[in-house]
C-alpha positions as a Markdown table, in Angstrom:
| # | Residue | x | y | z |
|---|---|---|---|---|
| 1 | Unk | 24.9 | -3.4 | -8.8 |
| 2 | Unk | 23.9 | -7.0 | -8.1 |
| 3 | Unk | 22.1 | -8.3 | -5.1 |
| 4 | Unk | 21.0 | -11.5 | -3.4 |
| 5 | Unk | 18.0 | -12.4 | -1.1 |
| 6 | Unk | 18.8 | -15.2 | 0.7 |
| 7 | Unk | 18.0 | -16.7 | 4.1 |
| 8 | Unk | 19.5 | -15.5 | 7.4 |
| 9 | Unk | 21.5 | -18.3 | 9.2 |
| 10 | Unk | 23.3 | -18.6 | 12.9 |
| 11 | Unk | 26.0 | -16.4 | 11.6 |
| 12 | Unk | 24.1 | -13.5 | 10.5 |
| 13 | Unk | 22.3 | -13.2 | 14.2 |
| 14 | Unk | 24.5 | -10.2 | 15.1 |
| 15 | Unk | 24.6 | -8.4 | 11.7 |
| 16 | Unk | 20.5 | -8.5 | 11.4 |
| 17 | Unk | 20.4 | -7.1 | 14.8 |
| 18 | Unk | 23.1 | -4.3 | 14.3 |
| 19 | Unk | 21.1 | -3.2 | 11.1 |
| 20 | Unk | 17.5 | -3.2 | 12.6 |
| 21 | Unk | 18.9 | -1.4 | 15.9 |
| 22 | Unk | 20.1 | 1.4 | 12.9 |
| 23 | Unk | 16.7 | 1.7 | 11.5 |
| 24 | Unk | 15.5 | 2.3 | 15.0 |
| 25 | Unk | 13.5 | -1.1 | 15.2 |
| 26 | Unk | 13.1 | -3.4 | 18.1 |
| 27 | Unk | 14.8 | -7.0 | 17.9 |
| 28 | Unk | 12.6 | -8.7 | 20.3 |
| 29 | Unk | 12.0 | -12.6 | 19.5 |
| 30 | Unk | 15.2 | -12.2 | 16.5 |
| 31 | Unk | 16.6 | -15.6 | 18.1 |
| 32 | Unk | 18.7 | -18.5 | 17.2 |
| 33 | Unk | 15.8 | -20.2 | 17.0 |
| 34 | Unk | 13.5 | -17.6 | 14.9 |
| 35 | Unk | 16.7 | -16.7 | 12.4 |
| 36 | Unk | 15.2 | -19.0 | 9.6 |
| 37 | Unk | 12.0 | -16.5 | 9.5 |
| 38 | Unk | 14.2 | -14.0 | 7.8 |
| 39 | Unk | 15.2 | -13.5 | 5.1 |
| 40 | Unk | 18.2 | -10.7 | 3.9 |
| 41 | Unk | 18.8 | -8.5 | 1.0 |
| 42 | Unk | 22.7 | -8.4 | 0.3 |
| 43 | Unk | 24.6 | -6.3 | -2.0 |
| 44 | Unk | 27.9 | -8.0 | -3.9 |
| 45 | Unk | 29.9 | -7.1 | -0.8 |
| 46 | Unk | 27.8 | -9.4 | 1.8 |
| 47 | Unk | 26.3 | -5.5 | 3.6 |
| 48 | Unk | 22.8 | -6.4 | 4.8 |
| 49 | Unk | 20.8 | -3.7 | 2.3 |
| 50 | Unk | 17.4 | -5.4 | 3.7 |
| 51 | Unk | 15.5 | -7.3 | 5.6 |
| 52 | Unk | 12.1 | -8.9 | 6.2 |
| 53 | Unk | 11.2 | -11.4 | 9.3 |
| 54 | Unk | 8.2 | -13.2 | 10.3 |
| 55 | Unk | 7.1 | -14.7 | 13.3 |
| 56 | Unk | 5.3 | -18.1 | 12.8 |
| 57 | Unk | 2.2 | -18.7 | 14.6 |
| 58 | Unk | 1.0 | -22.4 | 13.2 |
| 59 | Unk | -0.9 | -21.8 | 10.0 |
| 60 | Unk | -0.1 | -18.2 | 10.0 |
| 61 | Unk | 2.7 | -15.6 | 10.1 |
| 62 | Unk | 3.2 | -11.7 | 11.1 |
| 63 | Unk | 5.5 | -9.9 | 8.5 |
| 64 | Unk | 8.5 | -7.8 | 10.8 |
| 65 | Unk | 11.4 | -6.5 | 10.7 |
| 66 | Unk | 10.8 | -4.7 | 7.4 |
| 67 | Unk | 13.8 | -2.9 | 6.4 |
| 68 | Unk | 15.7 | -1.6 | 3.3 |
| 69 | Unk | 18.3 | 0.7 | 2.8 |
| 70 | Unk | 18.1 | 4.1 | 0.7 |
| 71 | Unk | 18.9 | 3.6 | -2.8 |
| 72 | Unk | 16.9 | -0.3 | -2.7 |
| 73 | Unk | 14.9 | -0.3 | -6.5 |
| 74 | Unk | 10.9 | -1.1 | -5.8 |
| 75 | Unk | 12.0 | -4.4 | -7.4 |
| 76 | Unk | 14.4 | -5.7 | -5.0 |
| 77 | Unk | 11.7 | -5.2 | -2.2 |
| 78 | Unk | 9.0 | -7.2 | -4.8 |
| 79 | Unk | 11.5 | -9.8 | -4.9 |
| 80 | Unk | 11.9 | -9.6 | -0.7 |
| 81 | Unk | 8.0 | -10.2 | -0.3 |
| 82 | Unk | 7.6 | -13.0 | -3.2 |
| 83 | Unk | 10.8 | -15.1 | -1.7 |
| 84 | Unk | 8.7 | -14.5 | 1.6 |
| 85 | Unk | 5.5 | -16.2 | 0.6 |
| 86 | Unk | 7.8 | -18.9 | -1.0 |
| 87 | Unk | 9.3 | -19.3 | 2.7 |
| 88 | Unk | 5.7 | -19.3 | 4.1 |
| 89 | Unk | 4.6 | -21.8 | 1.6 |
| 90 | Unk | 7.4 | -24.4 | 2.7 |
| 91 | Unk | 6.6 | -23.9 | 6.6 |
| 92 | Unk | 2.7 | -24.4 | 5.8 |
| 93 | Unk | 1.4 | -21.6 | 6.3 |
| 94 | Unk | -2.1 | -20.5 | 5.1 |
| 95 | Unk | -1.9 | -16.6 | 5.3 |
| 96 | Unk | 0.3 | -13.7 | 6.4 |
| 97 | Unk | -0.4 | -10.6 | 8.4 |
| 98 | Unk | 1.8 | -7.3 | 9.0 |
| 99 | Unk | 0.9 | -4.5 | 10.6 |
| 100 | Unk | 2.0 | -0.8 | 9.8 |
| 101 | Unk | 0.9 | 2.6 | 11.0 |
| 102 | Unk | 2.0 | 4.1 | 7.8 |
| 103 | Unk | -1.0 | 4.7 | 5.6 |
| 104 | Unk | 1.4 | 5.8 | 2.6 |
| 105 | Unk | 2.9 | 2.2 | 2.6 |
| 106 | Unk | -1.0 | 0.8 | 2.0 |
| 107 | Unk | -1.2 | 1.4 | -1.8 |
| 108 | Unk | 2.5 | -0.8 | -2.3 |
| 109 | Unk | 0.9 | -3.4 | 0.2 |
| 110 | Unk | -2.4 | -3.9 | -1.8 |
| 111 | Unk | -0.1 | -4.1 | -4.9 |
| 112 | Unk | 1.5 | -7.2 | -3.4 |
| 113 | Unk | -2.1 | -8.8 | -2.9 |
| 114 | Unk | -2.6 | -8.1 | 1.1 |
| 115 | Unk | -6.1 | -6.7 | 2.3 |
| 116 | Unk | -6.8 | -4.1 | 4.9 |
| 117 | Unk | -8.5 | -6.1 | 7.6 |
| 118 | Unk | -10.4 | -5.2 | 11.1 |
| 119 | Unk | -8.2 | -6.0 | 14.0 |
| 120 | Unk | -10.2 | -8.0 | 15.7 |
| 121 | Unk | -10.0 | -10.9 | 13.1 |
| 122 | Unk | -6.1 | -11.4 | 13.7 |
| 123 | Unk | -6.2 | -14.7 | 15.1 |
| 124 | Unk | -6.0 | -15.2 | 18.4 |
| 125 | Unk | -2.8 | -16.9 | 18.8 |
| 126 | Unk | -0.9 | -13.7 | 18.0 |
| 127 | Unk | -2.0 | -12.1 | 20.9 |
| 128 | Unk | 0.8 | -14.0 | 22.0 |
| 129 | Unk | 3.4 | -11.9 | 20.8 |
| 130 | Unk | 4.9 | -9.3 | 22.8 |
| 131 | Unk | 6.0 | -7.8 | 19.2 |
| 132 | Unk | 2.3 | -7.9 | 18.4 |
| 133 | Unk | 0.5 | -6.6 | 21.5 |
| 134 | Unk | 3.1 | -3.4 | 21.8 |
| 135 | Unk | 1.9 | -2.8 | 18.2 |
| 136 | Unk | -2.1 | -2.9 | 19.2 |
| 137 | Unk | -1.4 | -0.3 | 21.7 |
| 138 | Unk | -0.4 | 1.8 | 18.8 |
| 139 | Unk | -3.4 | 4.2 | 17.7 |
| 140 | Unk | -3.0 | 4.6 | 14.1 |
| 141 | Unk | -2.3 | 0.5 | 13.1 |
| 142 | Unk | -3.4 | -1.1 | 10.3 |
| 143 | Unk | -3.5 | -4.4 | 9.4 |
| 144 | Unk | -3.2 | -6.2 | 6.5 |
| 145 | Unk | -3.7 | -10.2 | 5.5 |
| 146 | Unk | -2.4 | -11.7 | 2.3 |
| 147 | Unk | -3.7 | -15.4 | 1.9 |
| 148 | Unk | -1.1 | -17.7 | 0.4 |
């Protein structure tokens, strides 16, 4: 079966929503005006089978909204990340940060070249983000930079 990453536009809004709200994740800051930080993972239908967001903070973004469907090859997701540093690159960004609290996910996360890092050296700016303080509250976080 073939599939498409491409970026989300206006139209999509509602869709993104709809499938994050199924995979029980928050859509806080998933505006008209943030739409262009995500990116989608389609089958040949047009059916949303992933997602991956960021929220731009100047010379740095936070990876969110990660989200793919059962059945997605390790591939697909590969490709998801790669197109997302490509996105990154073209806003001007310097690095990119997520944030997990699933230690099973670290090994794929080092494999795509992001390091475990202390949470204190998140910079300050992201303490901005409701998105990023409700996941500081949260025990068992990790965090992880990838420099672009």
């Amino acid at each position: 079966m073939q599939t498409l990453i491409r970026r989300a536009n206006q139209e999509d809004l509602e869709n993104i929503r709809e499938f994050l709200t199924r995979a029980n994740l928050g859509t806080d800051g998933l505006t008209a005006e943030t739409i262009d930080y995500f990116l989608l993972l389609e089958n040949e239908e047009g059916t949303i089978r992933g997602s991956l967001g960021m929220e731009a903070f100047n010379e740095h973004g936070m990876l969110r909204s990660l989200v793919v469907s059962p059945g997605q090859a390790d591939k697909e997701i590969f490709i998801l990340f790669d197109q997302m540093v490509q996105l990154a690159k073209e806003k001007g960004m310097k690095s990119l940060f997520l944030a997990t609290n699933k230690s099973v996910a670290l090994p794929f996360f080092e494999l795509m070249g992001f390091q475990k890092i202390q949470r204190e050296t998140i910079p300050t700016e992201f303490y901005a983000s409701e998105h990023i303080r409700h996941v500081l509250n949260v025990d068992n976080s990790l965090f992880l930079k990838f420099s672009i």
